[in-house]
KEKE-3310 file (N, C-alpha, C; in steps of 0.2 Angstrom, whole numbers, plus 5000, padded with zeros to 4 digits):
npx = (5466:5454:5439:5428:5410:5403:5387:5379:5369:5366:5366:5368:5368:5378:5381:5389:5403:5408:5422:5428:5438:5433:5418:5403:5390:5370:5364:5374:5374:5361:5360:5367:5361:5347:5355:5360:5346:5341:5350:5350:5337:5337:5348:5349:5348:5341:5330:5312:5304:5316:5324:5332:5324:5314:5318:5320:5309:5303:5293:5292:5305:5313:5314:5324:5328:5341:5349:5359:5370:5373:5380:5395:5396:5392:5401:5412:5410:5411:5421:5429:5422:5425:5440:5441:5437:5422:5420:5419:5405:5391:5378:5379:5370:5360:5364:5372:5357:5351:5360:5355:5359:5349:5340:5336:5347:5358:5374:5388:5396:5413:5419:5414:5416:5431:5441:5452:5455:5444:5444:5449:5441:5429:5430:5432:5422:5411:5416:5404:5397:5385:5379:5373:5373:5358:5356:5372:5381:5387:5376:5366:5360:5362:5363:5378:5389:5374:5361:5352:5345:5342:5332:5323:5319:5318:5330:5342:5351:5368:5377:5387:5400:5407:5399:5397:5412:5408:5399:5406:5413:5405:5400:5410:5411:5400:5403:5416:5412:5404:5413:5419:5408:5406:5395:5388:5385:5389:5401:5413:5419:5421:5431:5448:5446:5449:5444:5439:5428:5419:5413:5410:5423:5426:5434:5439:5451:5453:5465:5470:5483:5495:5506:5501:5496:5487:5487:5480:5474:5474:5464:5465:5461:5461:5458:5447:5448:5461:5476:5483:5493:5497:5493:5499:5491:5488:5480:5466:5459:5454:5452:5445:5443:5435:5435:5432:5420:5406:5399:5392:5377:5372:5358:5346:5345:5335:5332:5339:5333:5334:5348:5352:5354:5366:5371:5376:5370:5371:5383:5397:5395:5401:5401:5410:5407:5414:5408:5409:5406:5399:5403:5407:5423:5440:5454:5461:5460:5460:5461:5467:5468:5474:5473:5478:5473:5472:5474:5463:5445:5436:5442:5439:5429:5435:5447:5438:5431:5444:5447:5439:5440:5453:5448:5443:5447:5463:5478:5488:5478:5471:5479:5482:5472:5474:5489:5483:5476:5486:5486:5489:5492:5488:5488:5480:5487:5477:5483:5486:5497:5508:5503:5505:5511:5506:5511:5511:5525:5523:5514:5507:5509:5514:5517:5515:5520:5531)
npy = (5364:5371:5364:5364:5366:5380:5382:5392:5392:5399:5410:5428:5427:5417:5409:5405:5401:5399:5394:5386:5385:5380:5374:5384:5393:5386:5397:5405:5404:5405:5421:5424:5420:5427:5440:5437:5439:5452:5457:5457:5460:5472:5477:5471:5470:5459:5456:5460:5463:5471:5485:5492:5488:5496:5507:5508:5507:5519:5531:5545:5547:5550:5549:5537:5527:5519:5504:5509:5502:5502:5513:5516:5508:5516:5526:5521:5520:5531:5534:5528:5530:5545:5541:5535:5543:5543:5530:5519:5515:5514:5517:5510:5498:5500:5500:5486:5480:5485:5478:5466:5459:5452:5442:5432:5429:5420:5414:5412:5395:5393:5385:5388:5402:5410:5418:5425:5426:5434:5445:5457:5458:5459:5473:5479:5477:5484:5497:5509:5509:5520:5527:5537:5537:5537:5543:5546:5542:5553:5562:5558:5564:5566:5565:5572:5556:5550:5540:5540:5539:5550:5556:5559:5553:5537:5527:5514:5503:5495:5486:5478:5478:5481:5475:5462:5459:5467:5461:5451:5457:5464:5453:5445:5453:5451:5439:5441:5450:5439:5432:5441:5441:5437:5435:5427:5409:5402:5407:5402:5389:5396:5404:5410:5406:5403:5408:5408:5417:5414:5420:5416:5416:5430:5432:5432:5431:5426:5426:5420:5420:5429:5427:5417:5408:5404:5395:5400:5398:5403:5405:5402:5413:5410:5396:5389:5379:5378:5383:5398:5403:5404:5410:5417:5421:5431:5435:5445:5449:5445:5447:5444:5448:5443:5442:5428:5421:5430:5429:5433:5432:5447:5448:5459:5476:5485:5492:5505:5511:5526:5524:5512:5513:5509:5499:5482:5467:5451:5453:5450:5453:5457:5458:5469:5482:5499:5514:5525:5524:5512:5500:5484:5482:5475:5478:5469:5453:5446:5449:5452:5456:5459:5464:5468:5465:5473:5488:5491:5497:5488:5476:5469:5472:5486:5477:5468:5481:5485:5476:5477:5490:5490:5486:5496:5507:5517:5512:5521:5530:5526:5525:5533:5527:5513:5514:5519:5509:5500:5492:5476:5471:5463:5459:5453:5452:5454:5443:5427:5419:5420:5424:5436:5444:5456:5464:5471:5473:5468:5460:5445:5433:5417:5414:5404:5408:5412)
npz = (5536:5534:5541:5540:5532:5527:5513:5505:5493:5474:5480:5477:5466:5462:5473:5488:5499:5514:5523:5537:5551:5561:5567:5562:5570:5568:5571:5569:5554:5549:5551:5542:5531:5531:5529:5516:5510:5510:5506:5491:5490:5489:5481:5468:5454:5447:5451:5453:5464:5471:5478:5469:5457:5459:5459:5444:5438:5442:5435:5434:5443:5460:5480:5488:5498:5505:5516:5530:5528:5513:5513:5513:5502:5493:5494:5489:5476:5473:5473:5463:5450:5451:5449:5437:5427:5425:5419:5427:5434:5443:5433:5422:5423:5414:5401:5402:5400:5389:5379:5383:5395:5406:5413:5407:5399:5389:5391:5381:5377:5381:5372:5359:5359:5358:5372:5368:5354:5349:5356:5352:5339:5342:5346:5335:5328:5336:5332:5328:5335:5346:5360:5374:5390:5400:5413:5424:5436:5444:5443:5449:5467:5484:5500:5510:5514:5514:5513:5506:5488:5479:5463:5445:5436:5429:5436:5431:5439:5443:5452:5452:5449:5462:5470:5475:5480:5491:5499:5503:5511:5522:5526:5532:5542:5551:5552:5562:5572:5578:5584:5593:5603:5619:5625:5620:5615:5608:5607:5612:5606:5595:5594:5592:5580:5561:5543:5527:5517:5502:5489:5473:5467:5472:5485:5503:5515:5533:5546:5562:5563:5557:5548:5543:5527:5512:5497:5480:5465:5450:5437:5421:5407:5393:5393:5404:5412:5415:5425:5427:5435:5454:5468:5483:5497:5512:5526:5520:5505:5489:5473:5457:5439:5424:5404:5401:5403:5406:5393:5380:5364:5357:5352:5349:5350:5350:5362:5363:5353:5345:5346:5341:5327:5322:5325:5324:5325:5336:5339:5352:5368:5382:5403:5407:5406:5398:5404:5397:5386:5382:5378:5378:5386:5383:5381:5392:5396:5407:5426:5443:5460:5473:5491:5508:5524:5532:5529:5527:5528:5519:5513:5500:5492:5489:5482:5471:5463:5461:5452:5442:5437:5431:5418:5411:5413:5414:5421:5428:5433:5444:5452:5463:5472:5474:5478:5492:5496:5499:5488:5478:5460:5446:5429:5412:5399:5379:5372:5365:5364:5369:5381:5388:5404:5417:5431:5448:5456:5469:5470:5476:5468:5458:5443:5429:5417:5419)
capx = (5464:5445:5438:5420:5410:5394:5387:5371:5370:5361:5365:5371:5369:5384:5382:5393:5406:5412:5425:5432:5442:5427:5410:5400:5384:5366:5363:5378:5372:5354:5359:5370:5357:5344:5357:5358:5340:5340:5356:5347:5333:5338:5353:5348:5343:5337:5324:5307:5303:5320:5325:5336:5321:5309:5322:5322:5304:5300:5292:5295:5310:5311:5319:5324:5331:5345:5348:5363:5374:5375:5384:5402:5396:5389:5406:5418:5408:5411:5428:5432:5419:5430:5445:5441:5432:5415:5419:5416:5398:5384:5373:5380:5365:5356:5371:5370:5350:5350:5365:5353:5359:5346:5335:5332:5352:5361:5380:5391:5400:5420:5422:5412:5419:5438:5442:5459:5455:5437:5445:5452:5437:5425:5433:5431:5413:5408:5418:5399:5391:5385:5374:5373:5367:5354:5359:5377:5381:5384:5369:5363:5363:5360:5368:5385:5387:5369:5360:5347:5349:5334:5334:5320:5318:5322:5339:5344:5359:5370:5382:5390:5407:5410:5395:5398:5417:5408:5394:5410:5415:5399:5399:5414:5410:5396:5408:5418:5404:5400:5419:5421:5403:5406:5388:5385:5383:5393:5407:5419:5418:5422:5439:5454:5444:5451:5440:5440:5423:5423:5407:5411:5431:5431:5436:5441:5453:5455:5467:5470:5492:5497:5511:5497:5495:5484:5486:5473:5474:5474:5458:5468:5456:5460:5456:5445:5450:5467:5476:5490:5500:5497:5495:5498:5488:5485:5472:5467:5456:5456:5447:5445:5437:5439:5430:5429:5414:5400:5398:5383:5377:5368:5352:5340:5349:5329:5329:5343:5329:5339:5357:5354:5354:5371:5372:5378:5367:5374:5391:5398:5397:5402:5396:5413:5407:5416:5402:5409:5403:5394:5407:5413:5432:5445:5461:5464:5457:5460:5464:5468:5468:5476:5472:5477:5468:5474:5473:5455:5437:5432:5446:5435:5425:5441:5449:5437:5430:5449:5449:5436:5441:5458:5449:5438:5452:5471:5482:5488:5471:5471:5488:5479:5467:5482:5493:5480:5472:5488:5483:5493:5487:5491:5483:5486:5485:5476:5489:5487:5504:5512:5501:5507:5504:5509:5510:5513:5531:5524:5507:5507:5507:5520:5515:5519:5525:5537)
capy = (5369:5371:5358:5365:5372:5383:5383:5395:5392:5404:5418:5433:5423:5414:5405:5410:5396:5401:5390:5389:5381:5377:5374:5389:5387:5387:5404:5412:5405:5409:5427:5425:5417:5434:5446:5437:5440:5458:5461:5454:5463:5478:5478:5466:5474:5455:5454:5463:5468:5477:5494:5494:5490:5503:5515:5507:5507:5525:5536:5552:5546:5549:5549:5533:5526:5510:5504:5513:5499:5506:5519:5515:5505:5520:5529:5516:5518:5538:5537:5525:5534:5548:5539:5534:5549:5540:5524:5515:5519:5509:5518:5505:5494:5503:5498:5479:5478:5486:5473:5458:5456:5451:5435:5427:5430:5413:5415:5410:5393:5395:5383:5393:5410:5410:5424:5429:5427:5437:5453:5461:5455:5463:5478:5480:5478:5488:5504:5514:5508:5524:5529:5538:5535:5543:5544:5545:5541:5559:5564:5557:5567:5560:5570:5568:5551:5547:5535:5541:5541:5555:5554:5562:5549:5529:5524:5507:5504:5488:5484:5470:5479:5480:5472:5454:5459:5473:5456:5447:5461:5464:5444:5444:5459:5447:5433:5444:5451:5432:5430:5447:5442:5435:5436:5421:5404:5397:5410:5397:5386:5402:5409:5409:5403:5405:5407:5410:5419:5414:5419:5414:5418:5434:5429:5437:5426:5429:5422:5421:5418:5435:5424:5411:5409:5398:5396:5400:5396:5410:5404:5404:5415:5406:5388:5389:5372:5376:5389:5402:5404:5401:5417:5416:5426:5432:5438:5451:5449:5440:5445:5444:5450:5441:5443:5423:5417:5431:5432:5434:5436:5453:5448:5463:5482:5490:5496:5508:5518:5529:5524:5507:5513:5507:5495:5476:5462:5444:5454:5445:5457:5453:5460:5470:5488:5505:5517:5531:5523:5506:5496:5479:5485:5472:5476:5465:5446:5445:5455:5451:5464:5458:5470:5465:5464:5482:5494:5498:5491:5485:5477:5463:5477:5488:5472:5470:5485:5487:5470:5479:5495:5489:5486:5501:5514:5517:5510:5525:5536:5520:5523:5534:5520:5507:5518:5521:5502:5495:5485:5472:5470:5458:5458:5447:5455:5447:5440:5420:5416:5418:5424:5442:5445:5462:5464:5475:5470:5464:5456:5438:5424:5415:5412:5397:5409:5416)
capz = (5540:5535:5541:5539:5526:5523:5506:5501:5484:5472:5483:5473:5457:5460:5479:5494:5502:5522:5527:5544:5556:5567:5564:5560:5572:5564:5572:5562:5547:5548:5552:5536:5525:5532:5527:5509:5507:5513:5502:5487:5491:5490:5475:5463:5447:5443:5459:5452:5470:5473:5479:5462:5453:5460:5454:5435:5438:5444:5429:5436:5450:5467:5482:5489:5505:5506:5522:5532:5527:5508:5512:5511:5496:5487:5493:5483:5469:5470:5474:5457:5447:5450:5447:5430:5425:5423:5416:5433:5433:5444:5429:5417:5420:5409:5395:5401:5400:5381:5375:5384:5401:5411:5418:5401:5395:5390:5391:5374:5379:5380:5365:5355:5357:5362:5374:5365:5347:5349:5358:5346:5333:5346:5348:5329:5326:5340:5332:5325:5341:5350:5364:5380:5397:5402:5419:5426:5443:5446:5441:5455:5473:5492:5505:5511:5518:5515:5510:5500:5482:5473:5456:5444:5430:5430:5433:5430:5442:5443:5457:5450:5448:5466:5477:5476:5484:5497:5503:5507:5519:5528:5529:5537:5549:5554:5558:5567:5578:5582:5587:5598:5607:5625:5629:5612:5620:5604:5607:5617:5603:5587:5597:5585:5570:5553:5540:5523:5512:5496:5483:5466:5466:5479:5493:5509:5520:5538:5549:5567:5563:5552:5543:5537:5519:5509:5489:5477:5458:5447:5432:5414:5406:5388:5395:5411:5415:5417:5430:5424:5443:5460:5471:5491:5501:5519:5529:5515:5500:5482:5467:5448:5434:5416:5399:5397:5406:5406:5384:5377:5358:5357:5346:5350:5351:5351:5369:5361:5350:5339:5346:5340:5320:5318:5330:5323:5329:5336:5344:5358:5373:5393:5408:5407:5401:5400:5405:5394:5378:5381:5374:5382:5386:5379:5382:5395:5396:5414:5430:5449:5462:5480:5496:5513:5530:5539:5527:5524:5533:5514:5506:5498:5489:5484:5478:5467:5461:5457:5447:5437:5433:5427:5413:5409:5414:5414:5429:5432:5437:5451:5457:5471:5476:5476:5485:5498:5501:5498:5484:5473:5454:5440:5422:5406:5388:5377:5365:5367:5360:5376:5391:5393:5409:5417:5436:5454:5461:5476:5468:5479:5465:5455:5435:5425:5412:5423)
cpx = (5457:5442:5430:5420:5403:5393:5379:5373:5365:5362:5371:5372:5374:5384:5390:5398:5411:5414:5429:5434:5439:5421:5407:5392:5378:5365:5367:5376:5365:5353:5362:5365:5350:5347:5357:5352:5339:5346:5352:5340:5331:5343:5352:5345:5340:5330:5317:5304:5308:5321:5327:5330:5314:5312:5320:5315:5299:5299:5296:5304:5307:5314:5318:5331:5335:5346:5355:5370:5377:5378:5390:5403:5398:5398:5413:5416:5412:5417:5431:5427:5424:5437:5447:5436:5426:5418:5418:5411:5393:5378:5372:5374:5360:5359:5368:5364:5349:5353:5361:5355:5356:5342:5337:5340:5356:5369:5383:5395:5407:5421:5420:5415:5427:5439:5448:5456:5449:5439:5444:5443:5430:5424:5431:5425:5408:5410:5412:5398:5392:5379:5378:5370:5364:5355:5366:5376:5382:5379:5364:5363:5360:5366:5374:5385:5381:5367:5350:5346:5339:5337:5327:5316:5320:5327:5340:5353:5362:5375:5387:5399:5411:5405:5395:5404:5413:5400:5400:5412:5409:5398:5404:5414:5404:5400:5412:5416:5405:5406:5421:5415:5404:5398:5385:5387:5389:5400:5414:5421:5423:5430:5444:5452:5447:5446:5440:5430:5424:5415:5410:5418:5432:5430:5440:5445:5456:5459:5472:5482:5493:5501:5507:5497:5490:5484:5480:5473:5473:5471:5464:5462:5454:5456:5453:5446:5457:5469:5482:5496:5494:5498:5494:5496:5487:5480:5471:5461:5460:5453:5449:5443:5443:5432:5428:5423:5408:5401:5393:5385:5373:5363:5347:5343:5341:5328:5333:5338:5335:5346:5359:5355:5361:5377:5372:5374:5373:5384:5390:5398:5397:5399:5403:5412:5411:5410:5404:5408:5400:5395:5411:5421:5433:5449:5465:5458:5457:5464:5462:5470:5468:5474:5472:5474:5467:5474:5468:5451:5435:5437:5444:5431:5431:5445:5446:5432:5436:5451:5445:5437:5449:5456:5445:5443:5460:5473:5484:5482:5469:5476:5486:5477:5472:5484:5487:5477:5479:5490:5490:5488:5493:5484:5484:5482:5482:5481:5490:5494:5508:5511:5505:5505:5511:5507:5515:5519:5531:5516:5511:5507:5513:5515:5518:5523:5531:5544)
cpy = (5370:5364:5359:5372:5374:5385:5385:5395:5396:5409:5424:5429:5418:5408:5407:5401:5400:5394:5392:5383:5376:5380:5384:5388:5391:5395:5410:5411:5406:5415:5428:5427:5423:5438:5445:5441:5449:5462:5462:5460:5472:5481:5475:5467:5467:5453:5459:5467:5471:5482:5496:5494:5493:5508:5512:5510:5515:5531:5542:5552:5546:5549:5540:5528:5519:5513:5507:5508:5499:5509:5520:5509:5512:5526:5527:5518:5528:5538:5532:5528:5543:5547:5540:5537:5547:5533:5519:5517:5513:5511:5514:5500:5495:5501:5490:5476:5479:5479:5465:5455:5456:5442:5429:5427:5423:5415:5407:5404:5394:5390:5385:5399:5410:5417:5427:5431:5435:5445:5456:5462:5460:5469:5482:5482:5482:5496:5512:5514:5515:5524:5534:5537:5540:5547:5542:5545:5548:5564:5560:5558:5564:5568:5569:5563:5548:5543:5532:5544:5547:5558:5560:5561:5542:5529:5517:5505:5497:5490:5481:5473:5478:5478:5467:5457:5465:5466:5454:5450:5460:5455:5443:5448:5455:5441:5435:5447:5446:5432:5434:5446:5438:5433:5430:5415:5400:5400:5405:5396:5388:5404:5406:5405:5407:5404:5410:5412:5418:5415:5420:5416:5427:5432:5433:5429:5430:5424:5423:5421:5423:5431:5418:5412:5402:5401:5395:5399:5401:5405:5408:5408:5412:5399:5388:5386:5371:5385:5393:5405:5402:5408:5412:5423:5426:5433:5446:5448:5448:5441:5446:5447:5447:5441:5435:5418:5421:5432:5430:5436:5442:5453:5456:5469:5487:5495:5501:5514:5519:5527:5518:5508:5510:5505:5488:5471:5456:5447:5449:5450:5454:5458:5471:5479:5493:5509:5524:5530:5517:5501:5491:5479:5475:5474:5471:5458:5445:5450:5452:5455:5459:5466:5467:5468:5472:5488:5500:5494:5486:5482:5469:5467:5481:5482:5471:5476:5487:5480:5475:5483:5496:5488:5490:5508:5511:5517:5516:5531:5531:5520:5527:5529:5516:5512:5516:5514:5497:5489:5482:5472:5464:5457:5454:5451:5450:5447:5431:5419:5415:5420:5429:5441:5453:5462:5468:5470:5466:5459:5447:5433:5423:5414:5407:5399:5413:5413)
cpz = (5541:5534:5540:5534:5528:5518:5506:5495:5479:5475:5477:5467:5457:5466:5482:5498:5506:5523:5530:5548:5559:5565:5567:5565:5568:5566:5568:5555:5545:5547:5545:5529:5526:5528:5518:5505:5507:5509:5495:5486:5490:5483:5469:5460:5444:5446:5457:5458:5475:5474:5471:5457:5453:5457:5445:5433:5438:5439:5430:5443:5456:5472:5486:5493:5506:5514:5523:5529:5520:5509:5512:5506:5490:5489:5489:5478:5468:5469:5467:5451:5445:5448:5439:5426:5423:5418:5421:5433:5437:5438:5424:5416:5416:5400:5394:5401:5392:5377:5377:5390:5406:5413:5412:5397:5396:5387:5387:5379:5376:5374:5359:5354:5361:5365:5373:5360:5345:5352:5354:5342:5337:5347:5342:5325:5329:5337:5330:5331:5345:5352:5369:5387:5397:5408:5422:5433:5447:5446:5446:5463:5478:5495:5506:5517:5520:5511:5505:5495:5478:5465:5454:5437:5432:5429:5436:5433:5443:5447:5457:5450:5456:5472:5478:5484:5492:5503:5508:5512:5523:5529:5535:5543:5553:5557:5565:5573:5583:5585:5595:5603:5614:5627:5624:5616:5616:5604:5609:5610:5593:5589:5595:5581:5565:5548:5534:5519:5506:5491:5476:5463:5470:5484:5497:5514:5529:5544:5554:5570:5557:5547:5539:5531:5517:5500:5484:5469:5455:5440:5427:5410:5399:5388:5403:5416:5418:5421:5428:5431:5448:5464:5480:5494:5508:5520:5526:5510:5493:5478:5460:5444:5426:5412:5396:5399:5404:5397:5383:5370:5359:5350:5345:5353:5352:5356:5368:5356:5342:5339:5344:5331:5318:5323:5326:5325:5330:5337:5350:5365:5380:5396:5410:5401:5403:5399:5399:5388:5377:5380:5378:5380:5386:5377:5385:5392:5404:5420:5437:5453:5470:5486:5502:5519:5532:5536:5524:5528:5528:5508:5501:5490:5485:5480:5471:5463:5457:5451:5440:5433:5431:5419:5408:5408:5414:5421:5432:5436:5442:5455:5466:5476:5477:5481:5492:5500:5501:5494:5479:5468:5450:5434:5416:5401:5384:5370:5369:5367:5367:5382:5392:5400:5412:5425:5442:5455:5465:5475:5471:5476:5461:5448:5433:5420:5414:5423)
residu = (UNK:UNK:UNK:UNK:UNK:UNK:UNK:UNK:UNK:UNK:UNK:UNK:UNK:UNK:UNK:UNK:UNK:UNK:UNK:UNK:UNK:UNK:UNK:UNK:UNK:UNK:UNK:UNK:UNK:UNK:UNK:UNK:UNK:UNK:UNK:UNK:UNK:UNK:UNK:UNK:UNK:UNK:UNK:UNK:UNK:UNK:UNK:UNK:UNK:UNK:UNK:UNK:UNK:UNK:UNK:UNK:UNK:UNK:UNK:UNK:UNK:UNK:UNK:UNK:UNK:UNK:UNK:UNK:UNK:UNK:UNK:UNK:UNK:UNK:UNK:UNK:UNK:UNK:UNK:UNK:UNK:UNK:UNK:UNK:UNK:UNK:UNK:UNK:UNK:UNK:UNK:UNK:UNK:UNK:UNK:UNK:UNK:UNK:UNK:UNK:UNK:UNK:UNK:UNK:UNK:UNK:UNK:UNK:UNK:UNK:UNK:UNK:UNK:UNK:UNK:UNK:UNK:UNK:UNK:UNK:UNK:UNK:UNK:UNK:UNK:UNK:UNK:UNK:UNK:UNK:UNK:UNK:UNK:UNK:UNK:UNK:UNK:UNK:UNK:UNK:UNK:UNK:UNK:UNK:UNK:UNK:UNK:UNK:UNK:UNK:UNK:UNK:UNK:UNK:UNK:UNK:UNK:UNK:UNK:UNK:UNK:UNK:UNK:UNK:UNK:UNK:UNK:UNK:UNK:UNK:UNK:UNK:UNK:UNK:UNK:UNK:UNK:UNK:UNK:UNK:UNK:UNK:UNK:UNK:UNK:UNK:UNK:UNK:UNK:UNK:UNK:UNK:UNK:UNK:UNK:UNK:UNK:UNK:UNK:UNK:UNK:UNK:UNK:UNK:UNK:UNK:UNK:UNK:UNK:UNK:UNK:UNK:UNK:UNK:UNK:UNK:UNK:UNK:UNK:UNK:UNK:UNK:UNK:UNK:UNK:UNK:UNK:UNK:UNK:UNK:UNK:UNK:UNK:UNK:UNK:UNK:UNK:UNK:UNK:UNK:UNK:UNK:UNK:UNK:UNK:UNK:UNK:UNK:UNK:UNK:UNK:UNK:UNK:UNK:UNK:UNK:UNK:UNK:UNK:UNK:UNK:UNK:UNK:UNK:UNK:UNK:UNK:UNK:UNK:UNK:UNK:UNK:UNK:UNK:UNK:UNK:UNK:UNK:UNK:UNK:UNK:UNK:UNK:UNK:UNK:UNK:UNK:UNK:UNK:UNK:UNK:UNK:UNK:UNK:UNK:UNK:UNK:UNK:UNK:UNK:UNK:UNK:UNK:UNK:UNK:UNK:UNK:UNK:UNK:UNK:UNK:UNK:UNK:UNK:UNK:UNK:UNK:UNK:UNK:UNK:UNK:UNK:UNK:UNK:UNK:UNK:UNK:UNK:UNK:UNK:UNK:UNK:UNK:UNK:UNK:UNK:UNK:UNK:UNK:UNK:UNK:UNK:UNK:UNK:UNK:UNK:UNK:UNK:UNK:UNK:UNK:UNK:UNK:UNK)
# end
């Protein structure tokens, strides 16, 4: 069915692959490979000359103006921030900077640290560790519905939980655009395209026959290289979050001050924080969060934000948000021995240990 690809690589740390029925023309992808940089540009706590880190950056704070297209980002974030009484936190970058996650971080290869064995073990060494943020997400006010965050000290904010999946939406609002434009020269050529968005395993699939499916392999999070089911999806959204790829050892706790006195060097931390105490969550090993086409503008974005905060919070203070986008979930315990896995009714995939 996808007989064409576009590959920006590097984009969002991870690279971005559009594939589609029918050719993509340079114009959709130049406007694409603009928005990247303009995304980048503005969220990217790893970008020196970003929006995010003039806020890390500003002594006294400030107030400070994202583009309009923020704004049903920064409303996900409120609505699972509330969910899971601050443990979804965009303030966490503040957490993952202290533990070493930035520019210069080298990520523990999966033969070295097993992602079963190491939860547990993890869980255990981290029990002195304390801190606070200094900054909480509600601690930071903007109008209702705006898109200016004023703050009045640095705060170090990270996106990562749910702006990977909220790129792929505003991507694909941009295909859709080009689709619906009669006045576009290459329009003829785009009409009933199917297309799949895919940056680094969220993916958004959209596709012009409702009963379409295409199957997508579900990442074993024990062995990377092998896949634990098979999920079929519509025109809807796909994503993940698992604790066996981002690990890191945590050599240097200093940027912690006092809360680092009884703090562990050389832990293994992920990217995978609960914001209410700093601590990479490990209950789960892996989590997948289904959300189809029609029942929200950003199910790319809630998909995963909710891949994430499966594993920071308890399923049920998400039963609203499910309820209301329609989402499927699926998780896996970590107990190797036989691949828990624990999942929605109507979650889209088959398991091999099923």
């Amino acid at each position: 069915m996808f007989r064409n690809v576009v590959a920006i690589e590097r984009a969002l740390g991870t690279g971005i692959i559009i594939s589609s029925s029918k050719p993509i023309s340079q114009h959709v992808e130049q406007r694409i490979r603009d928005f990247v940089e303009e995304y980048e540009r503005t969220l990217s706590r790893f970008r020196v000359d970003s929006l995010v880190s003039r806020m890390a950056c500003a002594e006294h704070g400030g107030d400070f103006e994202f583009p309009s297209w923020a704004g049903p980002l920064f409303a996900i974030y409120d609505e699972f921030y509330a969910a899971t009484r601050g443990a979804f936190d965009a303030c966490v970058g503040a957490d993952l900077l202290a533990l070493g996650y930035d520019n210069s971080v080298q990520f523990v290869p999966e033969s070295v640290v097993s992602a079963s064995n190491d939860s547990v073990s993890v869980s255990g060494n981290w029990s002195k560790y304390r801190r606070a943020l200094p900054v909480k997400w509600a601690d930071i006010s903007r109008d209702d519905g705006g898109t200016t965050l004023c703050t009045n000290q640095p705060v170090q904010l990270d996106f990562g939980a749910a702006g990977k999946g909220y790129f792929v939406d505003l991507v694909t609002q941009i295909i859709k655009e080009v689709l619906g434009d009669d006045s576009l020269s290459d329009c003829d050529s785009l009409s009933d395209c199917d297309f799949l968005v895919n940056a680094g395993g969220d993916m958004r699939a959209c596709f012009s026959d409702e009963d379409y499916q295409i199957k997508v392999a579900l990442e074993n999070p024990f062995d990377t290289t092998q896949a634990v089911g098979v999920a079929s999806i519509a025109s809807g959204a796909l994503c993940a979050s698992s604790n066996a790829r981002r690990r890191w050892k945590v050599k240097d706790a200093s940027y912690l001050g006092k809360d680092a006195s009884d703090f562990e060097s050389n832990l293994i931390a992920t990217h995978l924080i609960n914001a209410l105490d700093g601590i990479p969550a490990c209950d789960l090993c892996a989590s997948w969060a289904y959300v189809p086409d029609k029942t929200c503008d950003f199910p790319t974005a809630y998909a995963d934000a909710l891949a994430t905060a499966l594993f920071v919070s308890q399923e049920n203070d998400l039963q609203k948000i499910v309820q209301t986008v329609g989402a499927e979930f699926a998780v896996i315990l970590p107990n190797r021995t036989d691949c828990q896995v624990r999942s929605t009714s109507a979650f889209p995939a088959h398991f091999f240990a099923d």
